[in-house]
N, C-alpha and C positions, 0 to 999 in steps of 0.2 A: 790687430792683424799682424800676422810677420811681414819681416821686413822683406821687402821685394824686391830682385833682382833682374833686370827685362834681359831676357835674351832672344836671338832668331826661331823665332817658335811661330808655324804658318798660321795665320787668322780662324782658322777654320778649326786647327786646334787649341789655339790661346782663346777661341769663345767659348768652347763646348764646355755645359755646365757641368758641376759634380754629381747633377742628380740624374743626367743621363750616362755617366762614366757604370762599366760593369764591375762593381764592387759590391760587398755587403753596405746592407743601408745604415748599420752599427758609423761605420766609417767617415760615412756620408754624411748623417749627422754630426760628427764630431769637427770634420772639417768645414762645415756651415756655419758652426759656431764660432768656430777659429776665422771667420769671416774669410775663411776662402771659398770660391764661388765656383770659378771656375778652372780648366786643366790647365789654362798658362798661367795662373796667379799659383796652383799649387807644384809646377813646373818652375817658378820663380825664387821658390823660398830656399836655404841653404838647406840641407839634412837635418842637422845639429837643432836647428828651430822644429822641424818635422816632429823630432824626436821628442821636443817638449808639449805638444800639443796634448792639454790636458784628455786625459783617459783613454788617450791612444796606447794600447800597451804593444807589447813584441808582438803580438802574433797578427794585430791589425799593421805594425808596422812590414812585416815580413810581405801579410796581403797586397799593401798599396806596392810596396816596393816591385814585386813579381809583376806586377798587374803594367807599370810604368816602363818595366822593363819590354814587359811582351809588346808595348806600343812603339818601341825601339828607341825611348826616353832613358836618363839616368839622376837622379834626382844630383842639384849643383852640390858638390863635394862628400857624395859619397864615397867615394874610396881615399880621401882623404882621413874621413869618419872612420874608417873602417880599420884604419891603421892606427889612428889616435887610441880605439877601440884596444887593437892588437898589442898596442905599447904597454898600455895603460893595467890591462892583466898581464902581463910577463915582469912589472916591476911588482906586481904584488907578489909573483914568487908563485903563478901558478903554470900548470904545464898544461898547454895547448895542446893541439891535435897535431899538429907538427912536430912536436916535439916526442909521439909517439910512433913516428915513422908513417903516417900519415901522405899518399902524396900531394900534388900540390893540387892537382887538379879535385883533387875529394875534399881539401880543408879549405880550400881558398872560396868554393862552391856553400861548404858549410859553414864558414865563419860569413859569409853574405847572408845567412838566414841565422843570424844569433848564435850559433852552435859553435861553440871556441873551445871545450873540455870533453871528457870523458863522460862527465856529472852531466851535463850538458846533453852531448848523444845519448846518453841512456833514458834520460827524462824526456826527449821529445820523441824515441821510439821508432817501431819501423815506420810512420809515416816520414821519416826522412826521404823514402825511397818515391815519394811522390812531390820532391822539390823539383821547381822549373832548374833546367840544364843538371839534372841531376838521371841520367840515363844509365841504362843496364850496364854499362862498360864501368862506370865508375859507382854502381851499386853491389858489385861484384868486388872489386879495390876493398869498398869500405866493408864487407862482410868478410872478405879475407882476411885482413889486419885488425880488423877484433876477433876472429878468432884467434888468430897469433897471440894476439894479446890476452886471451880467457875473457873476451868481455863480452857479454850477452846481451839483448834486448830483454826486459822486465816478462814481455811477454814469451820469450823463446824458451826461459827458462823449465830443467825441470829439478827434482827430487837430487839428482845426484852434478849439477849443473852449478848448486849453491855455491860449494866454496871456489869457484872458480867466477864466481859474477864482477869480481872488482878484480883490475891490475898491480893498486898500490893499496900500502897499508891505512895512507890517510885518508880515502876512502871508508875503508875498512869501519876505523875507527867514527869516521862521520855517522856511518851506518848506523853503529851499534851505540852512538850517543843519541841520535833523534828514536831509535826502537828504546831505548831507555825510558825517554823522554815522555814516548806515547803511554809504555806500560806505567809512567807514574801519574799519569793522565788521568786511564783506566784507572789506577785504585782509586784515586781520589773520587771521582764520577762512582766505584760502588760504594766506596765511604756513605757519598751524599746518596746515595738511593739506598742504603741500609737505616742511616740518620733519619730520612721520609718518611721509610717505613716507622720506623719506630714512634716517632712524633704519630705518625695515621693511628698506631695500634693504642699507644697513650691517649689521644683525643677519645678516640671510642671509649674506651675504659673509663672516662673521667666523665663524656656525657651520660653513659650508663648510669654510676654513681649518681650523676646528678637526676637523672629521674627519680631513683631511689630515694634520695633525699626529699626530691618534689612528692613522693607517695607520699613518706612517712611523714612530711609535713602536712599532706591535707589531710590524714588519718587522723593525726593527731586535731586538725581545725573542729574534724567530726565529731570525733572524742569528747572537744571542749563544747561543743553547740549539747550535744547531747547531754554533758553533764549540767549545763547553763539553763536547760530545758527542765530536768527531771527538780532543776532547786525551785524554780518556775513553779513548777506543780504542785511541789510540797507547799510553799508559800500562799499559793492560790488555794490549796487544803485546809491551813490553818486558819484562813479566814470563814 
């Protein structure tokens, strides 16, 4: 079990178990087995532990998070996490959502639910627009300044929409290394169902043959019985 941290949490919430909490039961299991039981022991734990709970992934972590939030909880050192998070790609030398002219109130909203890039926004889609504290004022910000910026949602796009889908070139190029990638895939995958086929069309050919050869050998078995017959008779004649 993670390590526990007690804080001022009313009894009535430090009891209430995980399995009466409204979340997915995905979750619910997972933190059962992380031997946490109930909402003040999972109220207790630091983030950073949260975060390692095996097969919890983002989007269950995104769930509990929203969910703790709505109860007017904040899990212990999240926005500490959240920075370490923030630091931690800006020395990798990638460009945040801030860094795109982003306000604060739209990235600071979006980097709370995993969303810190470009790459990022465009993989989780327009269900952004259904994040808690993420309302029409500031979903209107963020369709503004991706449009400024040529950036699209996968689904907005259309026919003359493409070469304007990415802002930067190293996107660009990510692009057209993973569509590379797939189309070496694809040959390889009709290689091997060309190879199938061929192997299928051999097999038949060769059991064919092989009947043939099973004719002409019991023709020939006949052949010998019959010939082995007729000396027979002769033999049996001369007597």
């Amino acid at each position: 079990m993670p390590e526990i941290i007690k804080n001022n949490i009313p009894e009535v919430v430090d009891n209430t178990l995980i399995t009466e909490l409204a979340i997915s039961e995905y979750i619910k299991k997972r933190l059962i087995r992380a031997d946490i039981n109930t909402l003040g022991e999972l109220l207790a734990i630091d983030f950073n532990q949260l975060k390692k709970i095996r097969n919890l992934g983002r989007i269950n972590i995104i769930e509990l998070k929203n969910y703790i939030h709505s109860l007017g909880y904040t899990f212990i050192n999240e926005d500490n996490y959240l920075s370490e998070i923030i630091e931690q790609k800006k020395k990798q030398g990638l460009k945040l959502l801030e860094d795109y002219g982003f306000s604060s109130r739209v990235y600071l909203t979006l980097y709370a639910n995993d969303i810190y890039t470009l790459e990022d926004l465009i993989k989780f889609g327009p269900s952004v627009n259904q994040l808690k504290n993420f309302g029409p004022l500031r979903q209107q910000e963020l369709l503004d300044r991706m449009q400024e910026l040529g950036v699209y949602f996968k689904n907005d796009l259309n026919s003359e929409d493409l070469t304007s889908l990415i802002s930067n070139d190293d996107e660009i190029n990510k692009l057209q290394q993973e569509n590379t990638e797939i189309r070496l895939r694809i040959e390889n995958k009709e290689r091997l169902i060309k190879a199938y086929e061929n192997l299928l069309h051999q097999k038949e050919e060769l059991l064919t043959y092989e009947k043939q050869l099973d004719y002409q050998i019991q023709q020939a078995l006949v052949g010998l019985g019959n010939t082995q017959n007729r000396e027979d008779d002769f033999e049996n004649g001369r007597r």
